[in-house]
N, C-alpha and C positions, 0 to 999 in steps of 0.2 A: 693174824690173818684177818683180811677185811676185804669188806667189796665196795665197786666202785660207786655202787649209785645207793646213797644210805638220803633218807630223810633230813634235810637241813643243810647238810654238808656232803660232799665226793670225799671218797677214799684217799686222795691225796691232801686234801685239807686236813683229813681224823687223821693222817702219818704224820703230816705236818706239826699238829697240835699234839701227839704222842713223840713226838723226836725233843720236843721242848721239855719233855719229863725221863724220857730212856732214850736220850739221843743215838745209844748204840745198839737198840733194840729191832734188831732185823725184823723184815713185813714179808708177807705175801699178799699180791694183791689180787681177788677174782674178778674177774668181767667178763661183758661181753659185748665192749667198749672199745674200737680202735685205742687201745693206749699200748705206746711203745715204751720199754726201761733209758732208751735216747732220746725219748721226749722232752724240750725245756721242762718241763712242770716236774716230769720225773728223777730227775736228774739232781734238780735241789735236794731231794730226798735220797741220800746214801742209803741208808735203812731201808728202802725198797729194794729187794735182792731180785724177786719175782711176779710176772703176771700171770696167773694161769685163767685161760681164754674160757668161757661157757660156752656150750656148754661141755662138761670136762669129768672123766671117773677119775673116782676117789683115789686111787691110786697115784693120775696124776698132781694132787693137792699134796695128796703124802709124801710124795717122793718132794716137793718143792722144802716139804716144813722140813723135814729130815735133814734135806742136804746144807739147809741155813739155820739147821738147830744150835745153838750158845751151851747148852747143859754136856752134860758129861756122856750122855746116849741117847739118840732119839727117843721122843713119845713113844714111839711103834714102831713093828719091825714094818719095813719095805721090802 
């Protein structure tokens, strides 16, 4: 999980530069940044599964990581 607007770089550059080490390491990305998952920029990044909009309850955050969790049982129940 990361969000859009971080010191130095956007969230899509830090997916960018994390796909170069876990290329299949699914994202969730927060904002509260017009960005669309059919945006050019987005789109190079597979590993983006989700944006979730700010501002946003937790439940909606959780249900994102849940549904694009890799391990064998989500973090937490939804």
């Amino acid at each position: 999980v990361t969000d859009f607007h971080m010191p130095g770089l956007d969230g899509l550059e830090f997916l960018g530069e994390v796909a170069k080490l876990q290329p299949n390491l699914p994202a969730v990305m927060i904002t509260a940044h017009e960005i669309e998952l059919d945006s050019e920029r987005a789109q190079r990044l597979p590993a983006l599964k989700a944006i979730v909009r700010k501002p946003f309850k937790w439940t909606a955050l959780a249900e994102e990581i849940s549904r694009h969790w890799t391990g064998s049982r989500p973090p937490f129940p939804v």
